[in-house]
C-alpha positions in Angstrom: 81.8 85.3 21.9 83.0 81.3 20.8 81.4 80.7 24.2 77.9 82.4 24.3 77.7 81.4 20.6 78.6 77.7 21.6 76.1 78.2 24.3 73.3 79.2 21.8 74.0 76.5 19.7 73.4 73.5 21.9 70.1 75.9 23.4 68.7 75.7 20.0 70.0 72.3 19.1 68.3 71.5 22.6 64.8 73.1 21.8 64.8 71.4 18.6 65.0 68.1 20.1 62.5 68.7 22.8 59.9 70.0 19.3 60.7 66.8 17.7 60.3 64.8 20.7 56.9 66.9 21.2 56.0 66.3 17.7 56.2 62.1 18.0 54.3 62.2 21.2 51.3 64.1 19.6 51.5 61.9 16.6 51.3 58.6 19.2 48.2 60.3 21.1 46.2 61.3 18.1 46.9 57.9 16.3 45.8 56.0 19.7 42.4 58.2 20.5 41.2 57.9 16.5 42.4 54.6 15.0 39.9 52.9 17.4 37.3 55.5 16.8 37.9 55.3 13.2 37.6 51.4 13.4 34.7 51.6 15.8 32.9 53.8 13.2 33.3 51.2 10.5 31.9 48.7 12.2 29.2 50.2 13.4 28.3 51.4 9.8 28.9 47.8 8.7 26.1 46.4 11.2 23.6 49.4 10.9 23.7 48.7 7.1 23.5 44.7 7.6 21.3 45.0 10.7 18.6 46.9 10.3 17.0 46.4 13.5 18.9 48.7 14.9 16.8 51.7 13.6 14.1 49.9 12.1 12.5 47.9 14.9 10.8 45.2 13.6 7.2 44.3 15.0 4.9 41.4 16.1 2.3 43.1 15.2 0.8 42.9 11.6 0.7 45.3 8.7 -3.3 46.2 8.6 -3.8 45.6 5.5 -2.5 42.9 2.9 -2.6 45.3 0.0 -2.4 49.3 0.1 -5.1 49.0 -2.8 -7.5 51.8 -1.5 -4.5 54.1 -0.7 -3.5 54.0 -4.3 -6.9 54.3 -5.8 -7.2 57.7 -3.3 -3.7 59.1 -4.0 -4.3 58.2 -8.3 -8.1 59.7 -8.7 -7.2 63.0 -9.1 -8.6 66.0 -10.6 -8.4 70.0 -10.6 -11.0 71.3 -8.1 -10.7 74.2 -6.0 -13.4 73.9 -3.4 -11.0 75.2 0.0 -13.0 74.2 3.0 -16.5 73.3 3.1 -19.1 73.9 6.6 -22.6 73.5 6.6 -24.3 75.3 9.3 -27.5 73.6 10.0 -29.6 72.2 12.5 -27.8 69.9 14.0 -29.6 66.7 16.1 -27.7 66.6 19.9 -25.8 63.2 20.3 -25.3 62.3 23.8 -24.4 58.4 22.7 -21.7 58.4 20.1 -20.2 55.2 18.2 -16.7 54.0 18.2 -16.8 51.2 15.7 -13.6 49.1 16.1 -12.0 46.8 12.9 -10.9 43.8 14.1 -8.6 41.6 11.6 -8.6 38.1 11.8 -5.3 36.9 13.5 -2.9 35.5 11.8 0.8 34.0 13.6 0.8 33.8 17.4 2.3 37.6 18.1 -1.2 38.6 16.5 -3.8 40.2 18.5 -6.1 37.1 19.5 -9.4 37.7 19.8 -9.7 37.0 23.3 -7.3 39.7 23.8 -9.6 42.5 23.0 -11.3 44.6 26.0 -15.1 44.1 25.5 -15.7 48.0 26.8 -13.4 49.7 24.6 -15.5 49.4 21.4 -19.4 49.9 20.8 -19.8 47.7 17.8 -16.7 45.5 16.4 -16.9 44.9 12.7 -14.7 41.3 12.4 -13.3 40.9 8.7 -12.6 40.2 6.5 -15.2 37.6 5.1 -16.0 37.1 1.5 -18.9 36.4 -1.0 -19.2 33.4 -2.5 -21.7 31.6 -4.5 -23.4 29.9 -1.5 -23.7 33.9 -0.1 -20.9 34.9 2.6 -17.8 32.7 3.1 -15.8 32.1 6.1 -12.6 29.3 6.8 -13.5 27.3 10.1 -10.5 29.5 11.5 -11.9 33.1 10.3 -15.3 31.4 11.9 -14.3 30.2 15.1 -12.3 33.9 15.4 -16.0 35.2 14.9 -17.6 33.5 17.6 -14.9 34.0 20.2 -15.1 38.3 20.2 -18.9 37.2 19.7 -18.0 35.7 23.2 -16.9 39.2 24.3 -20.7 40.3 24.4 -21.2 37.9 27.8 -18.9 40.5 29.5 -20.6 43.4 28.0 -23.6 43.0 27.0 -24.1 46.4 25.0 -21.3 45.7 23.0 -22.3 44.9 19.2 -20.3 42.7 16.8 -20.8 42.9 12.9 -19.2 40.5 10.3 -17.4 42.7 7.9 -17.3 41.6 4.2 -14.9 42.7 1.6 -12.0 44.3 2.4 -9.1 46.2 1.1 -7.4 44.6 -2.0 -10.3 43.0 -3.8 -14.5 43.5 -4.2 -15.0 40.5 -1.7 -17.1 39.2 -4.8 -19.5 42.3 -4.6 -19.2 42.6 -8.1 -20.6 39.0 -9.4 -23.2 39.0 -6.7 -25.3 42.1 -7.1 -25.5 41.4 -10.9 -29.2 40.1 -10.3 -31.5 40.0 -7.9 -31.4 35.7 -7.1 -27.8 36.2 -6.3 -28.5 38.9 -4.0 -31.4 37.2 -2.4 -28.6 34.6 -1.9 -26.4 36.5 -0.4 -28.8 38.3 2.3 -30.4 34.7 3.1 -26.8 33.5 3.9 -26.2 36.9 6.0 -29.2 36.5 7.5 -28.7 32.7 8.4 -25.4 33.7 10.1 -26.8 36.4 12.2 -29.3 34.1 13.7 -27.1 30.9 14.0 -24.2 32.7 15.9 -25.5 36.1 17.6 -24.0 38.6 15.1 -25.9 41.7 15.0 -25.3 42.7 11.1 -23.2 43.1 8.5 -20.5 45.8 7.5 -20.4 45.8 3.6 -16.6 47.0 2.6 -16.9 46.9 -1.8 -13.9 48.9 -2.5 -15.5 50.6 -4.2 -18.8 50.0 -6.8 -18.3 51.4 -10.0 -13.9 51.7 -9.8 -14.2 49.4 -12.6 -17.7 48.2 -13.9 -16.2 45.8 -16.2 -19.5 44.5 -18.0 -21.9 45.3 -15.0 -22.0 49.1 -15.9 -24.9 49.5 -13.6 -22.9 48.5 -10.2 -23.6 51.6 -8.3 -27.4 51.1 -9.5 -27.2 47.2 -8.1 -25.4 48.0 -5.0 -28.4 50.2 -4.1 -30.7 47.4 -4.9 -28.5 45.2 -2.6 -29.0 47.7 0.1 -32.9 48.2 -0.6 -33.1 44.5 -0.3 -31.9 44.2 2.4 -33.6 46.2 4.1 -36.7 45.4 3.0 -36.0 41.6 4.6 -34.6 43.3 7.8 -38.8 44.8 8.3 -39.9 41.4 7.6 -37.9 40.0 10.7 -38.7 39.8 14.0 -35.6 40.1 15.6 -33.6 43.2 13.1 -30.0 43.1 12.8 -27.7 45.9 11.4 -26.8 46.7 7.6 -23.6 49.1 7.6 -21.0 50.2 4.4 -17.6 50.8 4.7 -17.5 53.6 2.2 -14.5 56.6 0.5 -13.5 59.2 1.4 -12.4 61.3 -1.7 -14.9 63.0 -3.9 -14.0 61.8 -6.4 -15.1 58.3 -5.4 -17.6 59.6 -3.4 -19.5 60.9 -6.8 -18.9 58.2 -8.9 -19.5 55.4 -6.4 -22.2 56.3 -4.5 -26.0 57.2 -4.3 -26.1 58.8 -1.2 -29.7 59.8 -0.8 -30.4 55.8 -1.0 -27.5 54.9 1.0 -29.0 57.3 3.6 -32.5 55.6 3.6 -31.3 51.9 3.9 -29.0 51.8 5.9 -28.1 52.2 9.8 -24.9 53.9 9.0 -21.7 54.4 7.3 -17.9 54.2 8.3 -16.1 56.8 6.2 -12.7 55.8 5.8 -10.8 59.1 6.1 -7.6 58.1 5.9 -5.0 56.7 3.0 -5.3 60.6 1.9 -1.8 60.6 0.6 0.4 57.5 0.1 3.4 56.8 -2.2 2.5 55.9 -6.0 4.2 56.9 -8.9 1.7 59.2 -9.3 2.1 61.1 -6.5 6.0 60.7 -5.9 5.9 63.2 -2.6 5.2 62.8 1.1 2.1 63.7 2.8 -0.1 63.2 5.7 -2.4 59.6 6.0 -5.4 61.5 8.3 -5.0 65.2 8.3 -8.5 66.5 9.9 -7.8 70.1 8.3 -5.5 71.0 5.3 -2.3 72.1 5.8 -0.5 75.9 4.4 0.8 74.0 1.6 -2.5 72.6 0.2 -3.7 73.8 -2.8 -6.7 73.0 -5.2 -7.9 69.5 -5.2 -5.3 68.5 -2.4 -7.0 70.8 -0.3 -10.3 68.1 0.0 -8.0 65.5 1.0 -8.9 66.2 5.0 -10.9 64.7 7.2 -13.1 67.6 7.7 -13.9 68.6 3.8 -14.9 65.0 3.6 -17.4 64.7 6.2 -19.4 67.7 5.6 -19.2 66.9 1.9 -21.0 63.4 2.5 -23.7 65.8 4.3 -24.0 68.2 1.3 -24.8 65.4 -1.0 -27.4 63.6 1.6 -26.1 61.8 4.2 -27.7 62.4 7.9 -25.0 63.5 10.1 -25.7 60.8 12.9 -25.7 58.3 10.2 -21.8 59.3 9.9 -19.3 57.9 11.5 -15.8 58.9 11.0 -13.0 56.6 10.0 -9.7 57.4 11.7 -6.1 55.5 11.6 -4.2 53.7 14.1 -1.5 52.8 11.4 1.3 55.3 9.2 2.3 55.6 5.9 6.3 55.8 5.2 8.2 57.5 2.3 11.6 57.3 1.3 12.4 60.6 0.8 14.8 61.9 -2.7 16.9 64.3 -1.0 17.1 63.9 3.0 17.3 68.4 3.2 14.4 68.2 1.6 11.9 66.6 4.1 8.5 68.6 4.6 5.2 67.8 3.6 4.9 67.3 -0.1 9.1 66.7 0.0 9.8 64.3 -3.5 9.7 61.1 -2.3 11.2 57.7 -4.2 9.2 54.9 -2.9 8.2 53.1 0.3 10.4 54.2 3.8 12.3 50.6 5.3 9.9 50.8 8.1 6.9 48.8 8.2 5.9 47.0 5.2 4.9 48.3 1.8 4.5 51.5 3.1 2.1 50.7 6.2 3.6 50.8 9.6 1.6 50.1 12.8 1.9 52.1 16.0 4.3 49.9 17.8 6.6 50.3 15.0 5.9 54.0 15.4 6.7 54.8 18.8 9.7 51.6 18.9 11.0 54.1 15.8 10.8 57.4 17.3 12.3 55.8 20.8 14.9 54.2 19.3 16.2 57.1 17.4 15.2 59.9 19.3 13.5 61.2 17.0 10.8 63.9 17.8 7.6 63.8 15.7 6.8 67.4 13.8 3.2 68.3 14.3 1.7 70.2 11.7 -1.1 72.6 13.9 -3.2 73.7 10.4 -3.8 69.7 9.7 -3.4 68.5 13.1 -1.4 65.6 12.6 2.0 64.8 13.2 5.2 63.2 11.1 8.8 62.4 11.9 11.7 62.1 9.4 15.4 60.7 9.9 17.5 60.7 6.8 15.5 58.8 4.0 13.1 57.8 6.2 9.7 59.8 6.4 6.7 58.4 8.4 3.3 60.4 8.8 1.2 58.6 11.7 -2.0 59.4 14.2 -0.9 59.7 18.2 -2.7 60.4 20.9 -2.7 64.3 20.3 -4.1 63.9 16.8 -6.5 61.6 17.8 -7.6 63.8 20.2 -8.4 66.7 18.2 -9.8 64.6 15.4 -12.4 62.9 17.9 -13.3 66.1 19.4 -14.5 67.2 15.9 -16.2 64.7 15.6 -18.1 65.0 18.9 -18.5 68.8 19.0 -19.9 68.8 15.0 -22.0 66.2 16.1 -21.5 63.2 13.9 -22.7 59.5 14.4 -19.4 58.7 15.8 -15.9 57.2 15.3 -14.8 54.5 13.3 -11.1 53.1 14.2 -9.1 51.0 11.5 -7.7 48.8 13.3 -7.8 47.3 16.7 -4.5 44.8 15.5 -2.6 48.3 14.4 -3.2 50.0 17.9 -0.5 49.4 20.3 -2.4 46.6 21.8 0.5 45.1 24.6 1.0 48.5 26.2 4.4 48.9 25.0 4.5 52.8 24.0 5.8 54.8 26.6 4.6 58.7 25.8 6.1 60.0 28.8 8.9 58.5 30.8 6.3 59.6 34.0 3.3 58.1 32.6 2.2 54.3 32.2 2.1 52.8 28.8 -2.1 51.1 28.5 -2.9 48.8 25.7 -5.1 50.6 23.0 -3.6 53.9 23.8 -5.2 55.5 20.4 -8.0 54.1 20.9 -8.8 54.5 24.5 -7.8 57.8 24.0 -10.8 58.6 21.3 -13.6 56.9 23.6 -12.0 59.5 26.6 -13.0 61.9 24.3 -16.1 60.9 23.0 -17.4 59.5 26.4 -17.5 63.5 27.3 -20.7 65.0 27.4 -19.7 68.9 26.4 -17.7 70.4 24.3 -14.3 72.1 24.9 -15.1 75.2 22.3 
């Protein structure tokens, strides 16, 4: 008994050191795997917080806009109206010859797009801005005009192609405001325009007042004179010889749309209009709460006024009140809006938002940015199929943007409803050095939005 019970003693005395010794060993192994995953996973925190790069890429390409002034006035004139979707089923004219009508920004830093840069086939008509009025009539730097002359240059290579200097501009009137408050300054104004057609081979002018009657000041008649500016105009145009075109850059929301605009008039004197359907929903404090930029339809969660803010309410709403539907051309985006979102599980359209998102700047982001966003991150975009537009989200960060998809439906409405045509805003926010990549087996092109709405407009018939 001494013996088996000596013998049972060491046994256990013997397993108890082999558990401890066990016991250490784990303890080494765990504390050698995770203290350098641990430390690794500080650090890399530390640089993602102080580098920024790293999941916001940072572009070469400029924000479109210097001020996100029209997206605030859409996103803050609001009102309760419940008008759901609007048709008109008419006679409709057959368009076989459709506009695209391509912004072009003057360049600014040497990673701009330079003017020389631009394909002279991709566009019809370029509209080259933004230039402003002055006292002597329309104003331009010597670099603004030598930018001019050089896409002016692009109509040697294509000799269809028609260039426009655009005046105004997001941000400010351009001076609209002073000039059309009598009928010398106006005069003025359409001499100068008319002196700068002729001396440099422009074909017109693309009027961009953001917007007549916002705020009348003491001219409470500005929607009144900028119909006399347009009469005027073209009632000098018949006198000429050699005509040149008279567009407007005009809003989208119906808001504006009523209060802004004659339309009837707008319809008789001029050649056409670029509706700028897009900057439907942006950040303000106003409207605190994601949405999409260009939606051509409204989405399930659209209710009431919201559900006007769509690409196709607005067109068809500029026909009820008088414009010709071949005098319409439809603005669409090649640049995103970002939010910063309040609560990252919370992160579908109309999710609270608390400000700008980090990528891009002041809330505009350009497709570069986009697609060096989404790749970086692997992030894939959610498409919403009732508005037909896409968004992607990763934590805070909320971006609604156009791709190649979008665009795609959005130009076929636009060609199978028979409109004058596409406007694109801008050629600089397009990914214009080819450096998307869609598809790992397909080539990234320059102008990939873009080229994409002219494939579809260039088509003769209609997929419906």
């Amino acid at each position: 008994m001494t013996d088996v019970y000596s013998g049972h003693s060491q046994f256990v005395l013997l397993g108890n050191n082999r558990r401890r010794w066990f016991d250490g060993r784990t303890l080494f192994i765990i504390t050698v795997i995770t203290v350098p995953v641990i430390i690794f996973c500080g650090i890399y925190t530390v640089i993602l917080k102080t580098n920024e790069t790293l999941l916001y890429p940072q572009s070469h390409i400029e924000v479109p806009v210097q001020a996100p002034h029209r997206a605030k006035i859409y996103s803050t004139r609001l009102r309760n109206l419940d008008k759901g979707l609007l048709s008109i089923e008419d006679d409709v004219p057959k368009i076989t010859d459709f506009k695209l009508v391509c912004y072009y920004n003057f360049p600014g830093g040497s990673g701009s797009l330079q003017p020389e840069k631009i394909d002279p086939f991709l566009c019809t008509h370029i509209n080259v801005g933004f230039a402003r009025v002055g006292p002597n009539g329309v104003e331009l730097t010597q670099d603004q005009l030598r930018a001019l002359q050089t896409v002016v240059g692009l109509k040697q290579v294509n000799g269809n192609l028609k260039v426009l200097v655009s005046v105004g501009g997001a941000g400010n009137d351009g001076g609209f405001n002073v000039m059309v408050l009598s009928h010398a300054s106006r005069k003025v104004f359409i001499r100068s325009v008319a002196e700068l057609v002729r001396n440099h081979s422009i074909d017109g002018v693309d009027l961009d007042w953001e917007f007549p009657n916002e705020t009348p000041g003491r001219d409470k008649k500005q929607k009144v004179h900028f119909v006399q500016l347009l009469e005027e105009f073209r009632m000098t145009i018949n006198k000429y010889k050699e005509k040149f075109l008279v567009t407007v850059a005009v809003a989208a929301p119906i808001v504006l749309v009523d209060n802004c605009y004659d339309v009837p008039y707008l319809n008789e004197f001029v050649d056409f209009v670029n509706v700028m359907a897009y900057d439907y929903h942006f950040y303000t404090k106003l409207t605190p709460f994601t949405g999409l930029n260009s939606p051509l339809y409204p989405s399930i969660e659209d209710k009431g006024y919201l559900s006007t803010l769509n690409i196709n309410f607005t067109a068809f709403y500029w026909v009820s009140k008088g414009m010709a539907r071949e005098k319409l051309v439809i603005g669409l985006p090649t640049y995103g809006h970002t939010f910063r979102l309040t609560n990252i599980h919370n992160s579908g359209l109309y999710a609270p938002a608390r400000g700008y998102g980090k990528l891009g700047s002041g809330g505009f982001v350009d497709y570069s940015q986009v697609c060096s966003f989404l790749n970086m991150n692997q992030i894939s975009p959610i498409f919403d199929m009732d508005a037909k537009s896409p968004y992607a989200t990763k934590g805070t960060e909320w971006v609604a943007f156009d791709n190649e998809q979008s665009l795609s439906f959005k130009a076929e409405f636009v060609r199978d409803n028979q409109f004058g045509g596409v406007m694109v805003y801008s050629l600089n926010a397009d990914d214009y050095l080819g450096v998307c990549k869609v598809d790992s087996n397909v080539q990234s092109r320059q102008f990939p939005l873009i080229n994409k709405v002219k494939e579809i407009l260039d088509r003769n018939y209609s997929i419906f």
